[in-house]
C-alpha positions in Angstrom: 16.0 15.6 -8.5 18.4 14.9 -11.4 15.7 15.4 -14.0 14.6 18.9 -12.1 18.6 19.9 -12.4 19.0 18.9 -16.2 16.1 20.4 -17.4 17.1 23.4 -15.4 20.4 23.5 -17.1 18.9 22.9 -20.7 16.4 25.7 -20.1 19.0 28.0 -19.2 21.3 27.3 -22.1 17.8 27.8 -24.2 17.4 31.5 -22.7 20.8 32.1 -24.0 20.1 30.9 -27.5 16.7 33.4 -27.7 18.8 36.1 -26.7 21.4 35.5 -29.0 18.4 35.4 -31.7 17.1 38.2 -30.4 19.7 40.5 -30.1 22.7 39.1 -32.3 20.8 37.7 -35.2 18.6 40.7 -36.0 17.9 40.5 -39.6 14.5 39.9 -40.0 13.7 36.7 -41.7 11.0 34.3 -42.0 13.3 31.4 -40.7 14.8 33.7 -37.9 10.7 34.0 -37.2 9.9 30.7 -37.2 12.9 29.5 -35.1 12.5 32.1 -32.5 8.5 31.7 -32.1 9.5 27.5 -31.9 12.4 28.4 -29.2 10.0 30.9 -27.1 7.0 28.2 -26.9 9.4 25.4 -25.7 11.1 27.6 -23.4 7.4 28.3 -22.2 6.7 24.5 -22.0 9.5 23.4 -20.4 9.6 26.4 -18.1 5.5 25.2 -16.7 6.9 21.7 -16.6 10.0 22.6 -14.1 7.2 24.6 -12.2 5.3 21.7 -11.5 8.2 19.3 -11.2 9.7 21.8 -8.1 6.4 21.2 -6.6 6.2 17.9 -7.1 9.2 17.0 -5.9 8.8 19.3 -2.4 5.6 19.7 -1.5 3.6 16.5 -3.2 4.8 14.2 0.1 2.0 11.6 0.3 1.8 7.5 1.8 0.0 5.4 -0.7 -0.9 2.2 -0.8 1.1 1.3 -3.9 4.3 2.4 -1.7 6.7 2.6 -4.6 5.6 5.8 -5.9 8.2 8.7 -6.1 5.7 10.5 -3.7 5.6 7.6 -1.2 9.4 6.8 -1.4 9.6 10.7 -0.1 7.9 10.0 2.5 9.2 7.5 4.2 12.3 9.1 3.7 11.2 12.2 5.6 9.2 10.2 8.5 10.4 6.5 8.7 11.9 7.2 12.0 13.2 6.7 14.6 14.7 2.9 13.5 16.5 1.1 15.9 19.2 -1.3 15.7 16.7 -4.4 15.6 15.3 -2.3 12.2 12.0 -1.5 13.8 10.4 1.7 13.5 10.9 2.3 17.2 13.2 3.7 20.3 16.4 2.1 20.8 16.3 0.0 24.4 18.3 -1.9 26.4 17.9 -4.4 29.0 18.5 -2.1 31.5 14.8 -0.7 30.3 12.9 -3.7 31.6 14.0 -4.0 34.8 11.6 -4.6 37.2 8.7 -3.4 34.6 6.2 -5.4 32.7 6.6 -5.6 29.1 4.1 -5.5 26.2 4.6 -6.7 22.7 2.8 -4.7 19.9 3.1 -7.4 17.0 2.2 -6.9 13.8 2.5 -5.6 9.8 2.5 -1.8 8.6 -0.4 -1.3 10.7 1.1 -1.7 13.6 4.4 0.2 12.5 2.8 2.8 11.6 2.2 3.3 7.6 1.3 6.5 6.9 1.3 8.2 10.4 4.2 10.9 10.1 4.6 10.4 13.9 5.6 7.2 15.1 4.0 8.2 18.5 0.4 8.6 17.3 0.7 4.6 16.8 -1.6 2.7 19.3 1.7 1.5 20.8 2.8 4.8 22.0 0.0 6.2 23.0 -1.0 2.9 25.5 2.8 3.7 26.7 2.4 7.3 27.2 -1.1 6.4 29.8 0.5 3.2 31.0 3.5 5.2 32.3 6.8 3.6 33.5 5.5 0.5 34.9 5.6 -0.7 31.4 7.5 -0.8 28.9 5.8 -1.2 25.2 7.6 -2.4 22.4 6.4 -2.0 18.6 7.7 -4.8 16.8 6.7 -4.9 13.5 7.6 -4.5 9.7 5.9 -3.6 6.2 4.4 -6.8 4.9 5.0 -9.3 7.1 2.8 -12.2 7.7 1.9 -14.5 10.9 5.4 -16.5 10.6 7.6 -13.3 10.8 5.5 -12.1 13.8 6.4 -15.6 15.4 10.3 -15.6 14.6 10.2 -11.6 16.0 8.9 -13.2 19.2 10.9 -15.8 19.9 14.1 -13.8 18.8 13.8 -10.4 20.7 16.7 -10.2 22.5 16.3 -8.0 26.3 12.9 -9.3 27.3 10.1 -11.7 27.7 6.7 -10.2 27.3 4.1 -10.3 30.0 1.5 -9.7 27.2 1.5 -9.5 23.3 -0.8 -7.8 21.8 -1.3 -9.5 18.0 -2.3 -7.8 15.2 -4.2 -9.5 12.6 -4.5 -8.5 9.1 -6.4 -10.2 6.0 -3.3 -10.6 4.1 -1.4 -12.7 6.9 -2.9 -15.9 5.1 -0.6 -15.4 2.0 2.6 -17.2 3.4 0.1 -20.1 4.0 -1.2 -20.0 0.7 2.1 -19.8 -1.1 3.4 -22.9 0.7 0.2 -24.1 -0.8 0.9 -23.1 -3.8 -1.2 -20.4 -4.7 0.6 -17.4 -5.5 -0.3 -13.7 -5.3 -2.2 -12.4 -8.3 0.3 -10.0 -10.0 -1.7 -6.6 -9.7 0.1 -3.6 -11.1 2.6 -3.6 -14.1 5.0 -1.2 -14.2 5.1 1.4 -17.5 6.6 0.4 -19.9 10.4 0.7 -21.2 9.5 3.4 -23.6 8.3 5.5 -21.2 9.9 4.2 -17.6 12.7 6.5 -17.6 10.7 9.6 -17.4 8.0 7.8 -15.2 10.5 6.5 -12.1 12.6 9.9 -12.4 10.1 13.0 -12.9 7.7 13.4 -9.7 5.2 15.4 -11.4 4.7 12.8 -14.1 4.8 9.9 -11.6 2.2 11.0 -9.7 0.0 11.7 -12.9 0.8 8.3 -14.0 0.2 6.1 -11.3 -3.3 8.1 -10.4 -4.4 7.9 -13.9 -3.4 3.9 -13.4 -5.9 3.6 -10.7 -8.8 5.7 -12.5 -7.9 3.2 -15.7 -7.7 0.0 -13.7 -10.3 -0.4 -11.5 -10.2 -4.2 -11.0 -7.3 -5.1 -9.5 -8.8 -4.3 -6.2 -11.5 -7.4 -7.5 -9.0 -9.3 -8.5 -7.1 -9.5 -5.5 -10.5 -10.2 -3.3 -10.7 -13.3 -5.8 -7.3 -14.3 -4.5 -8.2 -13.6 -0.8 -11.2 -16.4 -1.4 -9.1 -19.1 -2.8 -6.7 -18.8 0.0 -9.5 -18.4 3.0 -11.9 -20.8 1.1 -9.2 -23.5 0.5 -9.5 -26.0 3.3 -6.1 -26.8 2.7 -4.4 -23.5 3.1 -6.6 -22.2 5.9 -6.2 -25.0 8.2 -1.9 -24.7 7.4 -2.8 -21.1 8.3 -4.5 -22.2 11.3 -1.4 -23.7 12.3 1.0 -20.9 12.2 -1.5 -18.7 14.4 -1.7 -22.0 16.8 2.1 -22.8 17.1 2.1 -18.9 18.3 -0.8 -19.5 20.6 0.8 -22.5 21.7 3.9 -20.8 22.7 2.6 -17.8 25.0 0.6 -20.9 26.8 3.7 -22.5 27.6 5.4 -19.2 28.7 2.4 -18.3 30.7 1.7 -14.4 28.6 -1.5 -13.1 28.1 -2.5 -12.2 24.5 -4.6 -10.0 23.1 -5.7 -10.1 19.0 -6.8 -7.2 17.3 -8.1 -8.2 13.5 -7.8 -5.4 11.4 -10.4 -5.6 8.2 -9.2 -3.5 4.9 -10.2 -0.3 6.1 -11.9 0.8 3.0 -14.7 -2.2 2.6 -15.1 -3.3 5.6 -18.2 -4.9 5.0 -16.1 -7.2 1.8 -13.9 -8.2 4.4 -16.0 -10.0 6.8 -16.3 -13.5 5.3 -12.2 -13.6 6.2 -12.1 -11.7 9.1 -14.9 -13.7 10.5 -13.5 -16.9 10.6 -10.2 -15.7 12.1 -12.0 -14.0 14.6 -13.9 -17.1 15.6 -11.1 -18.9 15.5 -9.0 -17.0 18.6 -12.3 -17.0 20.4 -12.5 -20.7 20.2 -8.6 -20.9 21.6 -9.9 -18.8 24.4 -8.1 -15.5 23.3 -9.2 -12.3 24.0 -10.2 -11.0 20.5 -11.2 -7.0 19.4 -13.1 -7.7 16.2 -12.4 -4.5 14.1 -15.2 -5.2 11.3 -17.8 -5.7 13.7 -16.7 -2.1 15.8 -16.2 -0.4 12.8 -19.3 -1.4 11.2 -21.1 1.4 9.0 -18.6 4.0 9.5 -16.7 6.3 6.9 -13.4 5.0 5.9 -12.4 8.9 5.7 -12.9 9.0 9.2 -10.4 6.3 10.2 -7.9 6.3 7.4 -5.1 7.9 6.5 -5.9 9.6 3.3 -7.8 7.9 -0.4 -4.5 6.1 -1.5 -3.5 4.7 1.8 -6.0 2.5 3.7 -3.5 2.3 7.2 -5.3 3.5 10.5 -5.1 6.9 10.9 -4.2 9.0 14.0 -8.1 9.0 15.3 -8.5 5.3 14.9 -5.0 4.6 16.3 -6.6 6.9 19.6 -9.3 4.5 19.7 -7.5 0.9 19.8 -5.4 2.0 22.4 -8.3 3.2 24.5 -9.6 -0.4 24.2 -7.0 -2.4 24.9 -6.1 0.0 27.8 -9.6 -1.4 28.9 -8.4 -4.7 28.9 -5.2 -4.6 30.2 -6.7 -3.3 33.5 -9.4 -6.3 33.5 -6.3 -8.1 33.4 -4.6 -6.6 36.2 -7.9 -6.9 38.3 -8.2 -10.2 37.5 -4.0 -10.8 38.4 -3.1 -12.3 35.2 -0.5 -10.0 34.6 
């Protein structure tokens, strides 16, 4: 916004200076020419470039993946909300809410808060509490990037209620807490510009979002190299089985409080098939601790990620897909019921 009202200001002092050539100096010379042809075609230039910078800045609002782009900070300014006073993108409540009502945790990363849905009530969460009425009450707790040890601590440290179920999302990135500890450390993926050019980058919206789409057209492989990473971390025998452990320990815990849990492993929504090998595994490993697992890869399975994604630069669940998990697990929630397990 500060680069769109300086170059507004500089243009307009420019207008003044070709009127003052053309109506104050009027002798007709060849440097008078010259500098008033060079004065008109930067005033043209610049003139196209605020153009495209007012659009930019107000009607370019887009979620990416990369979610430090000028485009993407705008939007989560503009829908990030509601946030309550836990900081989760959800509805303020009170213990007052769970009285006598059963309560459901929706646990999870940026796909279960919602990334790229510009209404927090399309998630999966909302819509299960919109059919399951006021018998429940359905909690989304969940942040951007967190991984199977935050989803633990928000658990255990929720402060008006004990859940009667959780429902846990899974993710292929969850591992990278467990790898870390193991010392293998995320792959550094995308460099920002450099300092010659930075200030104009992280300050004009019409040039950020030419440079970082011309960064993915350039660099292709840092989608490869992060799959790389992904194998040494679910391939290690050493970091999967401390992995393992952090999804037990939360296992562990709804066993000793008695609540049903339901996993839902998510696969990167645009190769699905790629993901398997580490979906898989996980997949096969709640099954084996007798949880009740929804194995996204397998149900997804052929289709176009433009069917179930947000948009090409942000891979999140999008509003269809969100309609069909909560169908699903509205499924199994009255099994449960039936079966008076809840």
């Amino acid at each position: 916004m500060f680069l769109l009202l300086a170059l507004i200001f500089f243009i307009s002092l420019l207008f003044v200076v070709i009127l003052l050539f053309k109506f104050v100096w009027k002798e007709d010379t060849r440097l008078r020419n010259f500098s008033l042809n060079a004065l008109l075609i930067i005033f043209t230039v610049l003139f196209m470039f605020i153009i495209l910078e007012f659009y930019f800045c107000f009607f370019v609002i887009k979620s990416d993946g990369f979610g430090f782009t000028l485009s993407s900070k705008k939007w989560f300014s503009k829908y990030w909300e509601p946030i309550n006073s836990l900081g989760y993108r959800d509805i303020e409540h009170s213990e007052e809410d769970f009285i006598n009502k059963k309560t459901i945790f929706v646990i999870g990363d940026s796909f279960i808060a919602g990334h790229g849905l510009k209404d927090y009530e399309d998630r999966f969460s909302n819509l299960m509490q919109v059919e399951l009425d006021n018998e429940y009450v359905v909690l989304n707790i969940a942040k951007n990037g967190w991984n199977t040890p935050e989803e633990y601590g928000a658990i255990l440290s929720y402060p008006y209620a004990r859940p009667d179920l959780i429902i846990l999302s899974y993710f292929i990135n969850d591992i990278e807490t467990a790898a870390f500890k193991c010392g293998i450390k995320r792959p550094v993926l995308i460099y920002p510009p450099s300092r010659t050019i930075a200030p104009l980058i992280d300050n004009s919206y019409f040039l950020n979002y030419i440079y970082w789409r011309l960064y993915r057209f350039y660099n292709t492989n840092f989608g490869q190299i992060y799959w790389n990473y992904l194998k040494k971390c679910y391939f290690n025998n050493k970091v999967f089985e401390l992995h393992k452990k952090e999804l037990l320990r939360l296992i562990n815990y709804t066993r000793e409080q008695n609540i049903n849990v339901i996993s839902v492993v998510f696969p990167n929504l645009m190769a699905i098939e790629a993901s398997k090998p580490f979906t898989s595994p996980i997949v096969d490993f709640f099954k084996g601790n007798n949880i009740d697992c929804i194995d996204l890869a397998e149900m997804l399975s052929g289709r176009d990620p433009n069917d179930i994604i947000i948009n090409n630069l942000d891979g999140h669940p999008n509003e269809k897909l969100n309609r069909e998990i909560a169908d699903i697990l509205l499924t199994k929630i009255n099994v449960i019921e039936k079966n008076s397990d809840f």
